[in-house]
N, CA, C and O atoms as a GROMACS GRO file, in nm:
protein
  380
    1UNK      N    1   2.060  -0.686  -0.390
    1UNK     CA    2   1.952  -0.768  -0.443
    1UNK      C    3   1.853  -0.676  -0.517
    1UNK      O    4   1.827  -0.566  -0.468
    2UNK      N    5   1.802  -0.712  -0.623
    2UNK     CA    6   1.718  -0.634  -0.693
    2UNK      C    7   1.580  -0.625  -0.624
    2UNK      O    8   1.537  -0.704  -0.540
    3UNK      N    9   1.516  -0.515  -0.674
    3UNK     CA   10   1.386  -0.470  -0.545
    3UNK      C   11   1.308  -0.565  -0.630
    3UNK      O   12   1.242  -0.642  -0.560
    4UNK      N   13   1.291  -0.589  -0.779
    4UNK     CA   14   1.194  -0.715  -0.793
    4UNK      C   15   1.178  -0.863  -0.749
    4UNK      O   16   1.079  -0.933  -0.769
    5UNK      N   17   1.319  -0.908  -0.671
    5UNK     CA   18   1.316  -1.021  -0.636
    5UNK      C   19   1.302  -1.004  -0.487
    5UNK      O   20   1.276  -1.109  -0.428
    6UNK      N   21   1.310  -0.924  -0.431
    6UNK     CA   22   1.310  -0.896  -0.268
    6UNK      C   23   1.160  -0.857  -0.275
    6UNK      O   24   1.105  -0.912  -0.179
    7UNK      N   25   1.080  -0.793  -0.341
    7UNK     CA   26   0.936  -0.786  -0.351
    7UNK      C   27   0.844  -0.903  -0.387
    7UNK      O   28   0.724  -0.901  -0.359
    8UNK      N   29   0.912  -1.019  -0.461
    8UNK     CA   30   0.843  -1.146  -0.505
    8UNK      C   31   0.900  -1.254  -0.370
    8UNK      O   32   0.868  -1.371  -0.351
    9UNK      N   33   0.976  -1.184  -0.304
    9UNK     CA   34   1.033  -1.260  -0.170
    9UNK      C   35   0.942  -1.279  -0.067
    9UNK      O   36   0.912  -1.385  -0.013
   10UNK      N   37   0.889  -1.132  -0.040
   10UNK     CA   38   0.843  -1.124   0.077
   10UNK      C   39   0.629  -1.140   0.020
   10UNK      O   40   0.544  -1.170   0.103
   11UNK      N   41   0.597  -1.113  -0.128
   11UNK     CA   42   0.473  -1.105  -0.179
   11UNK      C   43   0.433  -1.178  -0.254
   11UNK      O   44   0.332  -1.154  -0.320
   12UNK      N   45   0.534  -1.343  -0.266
   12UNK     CA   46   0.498  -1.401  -0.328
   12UNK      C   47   0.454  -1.386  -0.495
   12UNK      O   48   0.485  -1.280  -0.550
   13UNK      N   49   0.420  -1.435  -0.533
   13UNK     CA   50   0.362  -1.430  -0.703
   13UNK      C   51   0.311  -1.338  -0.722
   13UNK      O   52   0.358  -1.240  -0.780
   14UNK      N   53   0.148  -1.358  -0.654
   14UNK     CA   54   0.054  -1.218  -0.666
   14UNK      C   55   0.006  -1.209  -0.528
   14UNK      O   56  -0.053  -1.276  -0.443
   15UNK      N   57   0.087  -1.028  -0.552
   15UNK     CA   58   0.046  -0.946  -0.420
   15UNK      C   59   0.005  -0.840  -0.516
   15UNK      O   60  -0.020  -0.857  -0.636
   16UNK      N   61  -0.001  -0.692  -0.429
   16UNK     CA   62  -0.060  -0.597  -0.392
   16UNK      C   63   0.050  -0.516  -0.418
   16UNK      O   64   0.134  -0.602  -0.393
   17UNK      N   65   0.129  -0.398  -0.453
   17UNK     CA   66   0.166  -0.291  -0.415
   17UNK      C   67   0.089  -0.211  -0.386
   17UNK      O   68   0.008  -0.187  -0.475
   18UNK      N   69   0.075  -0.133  -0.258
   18UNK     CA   70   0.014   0.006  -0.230
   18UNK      C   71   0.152   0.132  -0.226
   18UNK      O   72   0.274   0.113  -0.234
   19UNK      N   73   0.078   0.258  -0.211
   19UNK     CA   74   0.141   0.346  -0.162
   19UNK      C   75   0.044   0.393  -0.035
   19UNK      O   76  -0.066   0.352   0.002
   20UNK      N   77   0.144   0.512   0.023
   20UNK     CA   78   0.144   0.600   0.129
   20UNK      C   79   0.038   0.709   0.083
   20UNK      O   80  -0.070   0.744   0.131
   21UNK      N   81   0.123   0.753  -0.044
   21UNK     CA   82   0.030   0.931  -0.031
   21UNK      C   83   0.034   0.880  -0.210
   21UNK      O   84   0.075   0.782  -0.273
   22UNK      N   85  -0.031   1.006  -0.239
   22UNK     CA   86  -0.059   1.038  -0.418
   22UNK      C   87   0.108   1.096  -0.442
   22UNK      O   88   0.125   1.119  -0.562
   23UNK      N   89   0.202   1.117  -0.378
   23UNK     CA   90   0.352   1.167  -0.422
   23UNK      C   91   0.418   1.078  -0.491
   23UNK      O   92   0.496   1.102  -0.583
   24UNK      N   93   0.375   0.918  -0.428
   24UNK     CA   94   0.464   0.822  -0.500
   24UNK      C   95   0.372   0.717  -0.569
   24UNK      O   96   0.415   0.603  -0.588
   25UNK      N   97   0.212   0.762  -0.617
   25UNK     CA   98   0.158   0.659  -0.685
   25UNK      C   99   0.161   0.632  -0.768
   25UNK      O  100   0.113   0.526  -0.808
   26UNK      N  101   0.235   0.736  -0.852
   26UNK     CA  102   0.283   0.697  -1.004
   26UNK      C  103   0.397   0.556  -1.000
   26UNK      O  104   0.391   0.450  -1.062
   27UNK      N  105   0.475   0.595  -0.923
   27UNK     CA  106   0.624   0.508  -0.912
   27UNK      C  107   0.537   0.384  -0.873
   27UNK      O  108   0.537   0.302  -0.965
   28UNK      N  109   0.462   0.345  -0.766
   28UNK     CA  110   0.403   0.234  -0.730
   28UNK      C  111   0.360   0.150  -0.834
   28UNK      O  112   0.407   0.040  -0.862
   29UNK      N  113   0.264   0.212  -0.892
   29UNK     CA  114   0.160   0.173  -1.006
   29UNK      C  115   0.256   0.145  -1.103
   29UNK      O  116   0.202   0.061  -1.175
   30UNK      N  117   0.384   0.172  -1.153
   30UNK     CA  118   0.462   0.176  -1.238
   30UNK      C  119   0.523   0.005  -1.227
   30UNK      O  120   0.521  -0.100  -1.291
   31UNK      N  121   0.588   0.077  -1.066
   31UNK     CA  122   0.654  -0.108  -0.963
   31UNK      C  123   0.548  -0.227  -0.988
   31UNK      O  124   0.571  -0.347  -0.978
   32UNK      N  125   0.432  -0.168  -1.021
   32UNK     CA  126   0.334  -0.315  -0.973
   32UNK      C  127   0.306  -0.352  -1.164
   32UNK      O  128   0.285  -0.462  -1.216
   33UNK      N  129   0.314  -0.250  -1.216
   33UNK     CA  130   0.310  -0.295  -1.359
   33UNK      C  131   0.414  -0.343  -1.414
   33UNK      O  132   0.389  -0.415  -1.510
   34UNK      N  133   0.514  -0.330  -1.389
   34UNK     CA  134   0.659  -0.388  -1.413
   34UNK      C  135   0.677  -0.538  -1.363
   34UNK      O  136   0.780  -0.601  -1.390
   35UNK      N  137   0.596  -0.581  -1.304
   35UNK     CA  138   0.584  -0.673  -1.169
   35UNK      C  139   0.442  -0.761  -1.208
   35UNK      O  140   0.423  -0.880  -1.182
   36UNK      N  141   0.376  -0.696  -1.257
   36UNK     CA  142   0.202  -0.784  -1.334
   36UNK      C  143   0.159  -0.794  -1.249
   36UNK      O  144   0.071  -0.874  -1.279
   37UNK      N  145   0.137  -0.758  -1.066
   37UNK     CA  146   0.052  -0.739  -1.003
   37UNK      C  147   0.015  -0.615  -1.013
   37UNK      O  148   0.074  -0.527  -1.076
   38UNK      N  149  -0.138  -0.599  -0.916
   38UNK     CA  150  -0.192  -0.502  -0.921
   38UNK      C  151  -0.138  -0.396  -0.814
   38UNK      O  152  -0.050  -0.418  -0.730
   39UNK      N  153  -0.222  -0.251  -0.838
   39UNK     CA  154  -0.149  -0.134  -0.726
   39UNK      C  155  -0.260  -0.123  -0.670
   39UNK      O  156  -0.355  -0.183  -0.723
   40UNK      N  157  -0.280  -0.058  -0.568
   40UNK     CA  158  -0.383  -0.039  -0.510
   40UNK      C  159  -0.389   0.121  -0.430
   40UNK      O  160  -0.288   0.157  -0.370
   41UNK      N  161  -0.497   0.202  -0.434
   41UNK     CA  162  -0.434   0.326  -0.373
   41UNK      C  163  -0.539   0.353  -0.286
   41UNK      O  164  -0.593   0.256  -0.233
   42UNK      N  165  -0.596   0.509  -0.252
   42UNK     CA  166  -0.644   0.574  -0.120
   42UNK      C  167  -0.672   0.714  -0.130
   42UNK      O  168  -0.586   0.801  -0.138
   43UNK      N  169  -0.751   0.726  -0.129
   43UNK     CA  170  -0.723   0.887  -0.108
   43UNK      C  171  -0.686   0.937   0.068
   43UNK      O  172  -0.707   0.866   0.166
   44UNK      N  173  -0.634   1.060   0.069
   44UNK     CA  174  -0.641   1.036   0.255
   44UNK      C  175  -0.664   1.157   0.310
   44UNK      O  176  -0.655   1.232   0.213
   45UNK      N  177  -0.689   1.222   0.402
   45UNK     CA  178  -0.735   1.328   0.404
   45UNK      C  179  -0.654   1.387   0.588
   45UNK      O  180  -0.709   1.374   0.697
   46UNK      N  181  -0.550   1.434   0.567
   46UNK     CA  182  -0.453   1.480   0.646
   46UNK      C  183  -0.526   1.590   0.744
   46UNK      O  184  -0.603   1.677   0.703
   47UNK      N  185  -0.485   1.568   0.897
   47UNK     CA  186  -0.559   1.649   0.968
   47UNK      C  187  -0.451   1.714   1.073
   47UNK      O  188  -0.370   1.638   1.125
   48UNK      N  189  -0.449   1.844   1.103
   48UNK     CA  190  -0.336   1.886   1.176
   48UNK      C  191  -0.357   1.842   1.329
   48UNK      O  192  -0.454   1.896   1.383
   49UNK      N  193  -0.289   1.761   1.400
   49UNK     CA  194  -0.285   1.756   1.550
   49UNK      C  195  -0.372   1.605   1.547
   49UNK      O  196  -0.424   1.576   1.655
   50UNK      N  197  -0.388   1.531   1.461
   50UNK     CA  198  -0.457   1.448   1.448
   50UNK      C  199  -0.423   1.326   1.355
   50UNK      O  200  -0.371   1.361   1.249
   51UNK      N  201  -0.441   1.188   1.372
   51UNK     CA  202  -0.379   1.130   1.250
   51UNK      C  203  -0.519   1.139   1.132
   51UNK      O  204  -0.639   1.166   1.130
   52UNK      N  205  -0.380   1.084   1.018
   52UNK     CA  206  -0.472   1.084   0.875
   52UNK      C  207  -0.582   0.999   0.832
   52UNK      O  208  -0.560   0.878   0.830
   53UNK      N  209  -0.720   1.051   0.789
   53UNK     CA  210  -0.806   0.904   0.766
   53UNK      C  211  -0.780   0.866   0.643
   53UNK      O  212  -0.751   0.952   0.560
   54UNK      N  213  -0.786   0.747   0.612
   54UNK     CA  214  -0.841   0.695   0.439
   54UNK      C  215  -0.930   0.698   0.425
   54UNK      O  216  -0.991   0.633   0.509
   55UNK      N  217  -0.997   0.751   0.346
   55UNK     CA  218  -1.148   0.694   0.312
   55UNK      C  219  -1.196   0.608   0.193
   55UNK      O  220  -1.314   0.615   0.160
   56UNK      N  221  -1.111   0.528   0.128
   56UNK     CA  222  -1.106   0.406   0.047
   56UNK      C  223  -1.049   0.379  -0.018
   56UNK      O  224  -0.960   0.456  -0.053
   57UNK      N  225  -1.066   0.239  -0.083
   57UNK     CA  226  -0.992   0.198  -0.155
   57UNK      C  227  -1.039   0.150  -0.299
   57UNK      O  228  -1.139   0.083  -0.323
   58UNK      N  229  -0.940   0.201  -0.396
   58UNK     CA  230  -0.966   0.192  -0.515
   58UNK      C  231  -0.974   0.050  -0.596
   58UNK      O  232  -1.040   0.041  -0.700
   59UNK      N  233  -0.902  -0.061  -0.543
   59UNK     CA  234  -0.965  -0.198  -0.603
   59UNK      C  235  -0.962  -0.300  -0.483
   59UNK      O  236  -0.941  -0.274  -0.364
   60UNK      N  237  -0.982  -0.396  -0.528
   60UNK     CA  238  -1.058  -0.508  -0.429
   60UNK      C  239  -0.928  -0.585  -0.359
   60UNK      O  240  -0.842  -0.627  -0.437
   61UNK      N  241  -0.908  -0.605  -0.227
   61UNK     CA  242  -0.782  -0.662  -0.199
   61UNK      C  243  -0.785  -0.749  -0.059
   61UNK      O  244  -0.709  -0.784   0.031
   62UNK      N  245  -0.919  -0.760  -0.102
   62UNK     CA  246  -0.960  -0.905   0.020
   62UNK      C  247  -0.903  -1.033  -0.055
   62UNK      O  248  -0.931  -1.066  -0.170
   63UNK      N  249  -0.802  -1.112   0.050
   63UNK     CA  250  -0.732  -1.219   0.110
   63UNK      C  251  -0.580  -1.223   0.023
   63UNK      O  252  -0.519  -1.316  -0.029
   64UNK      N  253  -0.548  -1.047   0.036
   64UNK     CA  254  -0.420  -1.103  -0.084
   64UNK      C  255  -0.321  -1.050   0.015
   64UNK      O  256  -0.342  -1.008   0.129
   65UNK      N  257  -0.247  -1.057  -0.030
   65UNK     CA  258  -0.105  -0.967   0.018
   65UNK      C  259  -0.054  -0.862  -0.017
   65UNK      O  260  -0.010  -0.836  -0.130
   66UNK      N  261  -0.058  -0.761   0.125
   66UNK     CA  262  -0.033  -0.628  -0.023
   66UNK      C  263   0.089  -0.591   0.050
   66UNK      O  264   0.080  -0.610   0.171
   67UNK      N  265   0.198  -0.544   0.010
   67UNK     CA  266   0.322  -0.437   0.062
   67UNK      C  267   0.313  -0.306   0.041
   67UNK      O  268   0.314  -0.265  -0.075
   68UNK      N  269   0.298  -0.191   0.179
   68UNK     CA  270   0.242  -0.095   0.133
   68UNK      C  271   0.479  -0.010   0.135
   68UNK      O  272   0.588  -0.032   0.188
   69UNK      N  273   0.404   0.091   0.024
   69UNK     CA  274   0.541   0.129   0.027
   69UNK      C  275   0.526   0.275   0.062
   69UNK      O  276   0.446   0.337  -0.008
   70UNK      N  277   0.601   0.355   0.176
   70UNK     CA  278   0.589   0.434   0.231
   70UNK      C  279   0.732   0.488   0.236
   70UNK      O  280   0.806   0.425   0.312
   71UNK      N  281   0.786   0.590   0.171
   71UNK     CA  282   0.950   0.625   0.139
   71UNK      C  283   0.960   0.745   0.312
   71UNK      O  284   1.069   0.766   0.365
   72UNK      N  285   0.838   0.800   0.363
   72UNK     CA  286   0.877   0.881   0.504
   72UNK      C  287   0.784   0.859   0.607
   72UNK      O  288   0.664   0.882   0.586
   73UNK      N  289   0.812   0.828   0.688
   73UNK     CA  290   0.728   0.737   0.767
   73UNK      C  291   0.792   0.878   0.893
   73UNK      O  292   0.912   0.891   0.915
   74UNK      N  293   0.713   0.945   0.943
   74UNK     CA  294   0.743   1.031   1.050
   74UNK      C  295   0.682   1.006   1.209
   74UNK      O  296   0.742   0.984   1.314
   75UNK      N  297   0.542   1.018   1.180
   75UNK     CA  298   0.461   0.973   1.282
   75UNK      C  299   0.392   0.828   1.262
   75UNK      O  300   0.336   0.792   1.365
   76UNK      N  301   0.386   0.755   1.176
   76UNK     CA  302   0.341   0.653   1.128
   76UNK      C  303   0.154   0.684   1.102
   76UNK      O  304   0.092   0.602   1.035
   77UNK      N  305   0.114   0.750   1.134
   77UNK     CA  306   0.001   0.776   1.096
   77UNK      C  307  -0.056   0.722   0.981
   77UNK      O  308  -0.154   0.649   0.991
   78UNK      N  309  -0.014   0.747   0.890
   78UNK     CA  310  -0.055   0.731   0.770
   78UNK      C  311  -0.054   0.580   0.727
   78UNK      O  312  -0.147   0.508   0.692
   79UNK      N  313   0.096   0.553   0.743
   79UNK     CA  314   0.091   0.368   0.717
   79UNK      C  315   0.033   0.272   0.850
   79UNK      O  316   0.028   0.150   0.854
   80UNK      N  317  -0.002   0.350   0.937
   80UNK     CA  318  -0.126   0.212   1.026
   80UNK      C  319  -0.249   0.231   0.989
   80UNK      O  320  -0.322   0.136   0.958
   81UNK      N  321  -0.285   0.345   0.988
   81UNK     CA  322  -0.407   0.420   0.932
   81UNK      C  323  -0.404   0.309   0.783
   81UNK      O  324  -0.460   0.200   0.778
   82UNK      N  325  -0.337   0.363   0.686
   82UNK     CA  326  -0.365   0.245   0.562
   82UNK      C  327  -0.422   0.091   0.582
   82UNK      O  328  -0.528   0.038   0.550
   83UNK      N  329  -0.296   0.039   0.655
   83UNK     CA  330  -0.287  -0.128   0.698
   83UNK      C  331  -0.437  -0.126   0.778
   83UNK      O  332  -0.512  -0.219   0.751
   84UNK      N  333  -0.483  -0.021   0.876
   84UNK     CA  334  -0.600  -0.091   0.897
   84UNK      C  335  -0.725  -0.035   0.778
   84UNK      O  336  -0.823  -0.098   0.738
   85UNK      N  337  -0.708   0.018   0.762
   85UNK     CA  338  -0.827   0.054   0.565
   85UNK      C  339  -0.813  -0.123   0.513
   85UNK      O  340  -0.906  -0.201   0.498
   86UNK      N  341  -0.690  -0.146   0.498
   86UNK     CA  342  -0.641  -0.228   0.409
   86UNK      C  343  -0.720  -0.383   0.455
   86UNK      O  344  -0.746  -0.468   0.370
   87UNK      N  345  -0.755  -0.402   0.617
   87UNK     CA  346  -0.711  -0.506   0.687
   87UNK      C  347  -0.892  -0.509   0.693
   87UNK      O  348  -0.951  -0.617   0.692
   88UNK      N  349  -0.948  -0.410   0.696
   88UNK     CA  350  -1.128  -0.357   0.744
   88UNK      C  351  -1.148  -0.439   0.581
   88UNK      O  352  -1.201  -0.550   0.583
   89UNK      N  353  -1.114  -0.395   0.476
   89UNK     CA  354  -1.110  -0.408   0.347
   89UNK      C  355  -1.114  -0.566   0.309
   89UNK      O  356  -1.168  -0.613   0.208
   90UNK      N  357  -1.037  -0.647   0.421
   90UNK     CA  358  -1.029  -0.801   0.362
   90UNK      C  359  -0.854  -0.845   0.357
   90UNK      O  360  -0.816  -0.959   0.383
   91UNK      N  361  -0.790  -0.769   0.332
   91UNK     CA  362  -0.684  -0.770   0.330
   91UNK      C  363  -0.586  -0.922   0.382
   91UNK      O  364  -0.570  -0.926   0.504
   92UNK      N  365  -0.551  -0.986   0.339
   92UNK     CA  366  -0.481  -1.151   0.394
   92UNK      C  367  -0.385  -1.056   0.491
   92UNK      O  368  -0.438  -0.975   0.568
   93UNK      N  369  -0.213  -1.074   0.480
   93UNK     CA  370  -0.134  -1.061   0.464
   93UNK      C  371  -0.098  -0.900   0.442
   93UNK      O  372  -0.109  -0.851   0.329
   94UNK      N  373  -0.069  -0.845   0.519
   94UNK     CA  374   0.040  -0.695   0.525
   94UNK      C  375   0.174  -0.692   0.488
   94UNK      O  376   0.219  -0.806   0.489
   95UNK      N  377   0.261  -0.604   0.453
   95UNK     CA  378   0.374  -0.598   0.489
   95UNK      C  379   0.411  -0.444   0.430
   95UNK      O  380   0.524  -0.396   0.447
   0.00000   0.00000   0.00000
């Protein structure tokens, strides 16, 4: 199945793409322009022995749906850490 119809599956019309880290925000921002929704990103600030904080978010994404896309998920740190940025933020709908 193509990732644009499995992404309009689960995000409806208009959602959200996020990413994880700045490694894959080009590709995101690319996915969500290909797609006519918006991307949404984070800066994050990685701490050894500790999980990662966000400290914001770059556009507005209260009551939408966003799919955050995360290609290595090790400790999960980073993508709960996001989802709750995302969720403090207004956020509808996760995935």
């Amino acid at each position: 199945m193509h990732i644009f119809k499995i992404l309009r599956q689960y995000g409806g019309a208009n959602f959200v793409m996020t990413s994880t880290d700045a490694g894959r925000a080009n590709w995101v921002e690319s996915l969500a322009n290909d797609l006519g929704v918006n991307a949404a990103f984070y800066p994050k600030v990685p701490f050894k022995r500790r999980p990662t904080e966000v400290s914001a978010i770059n556009t507005d994404v209260a009551g939408k749906t966003l799919i955050i896309y995360d290609d290595r998920i090790r400790l999960s740190g980073s993508i709960i850490n996001a989802a709750k940025t995302y969720k403090e933020a207004g956020a509808g709908h996760i995935m």
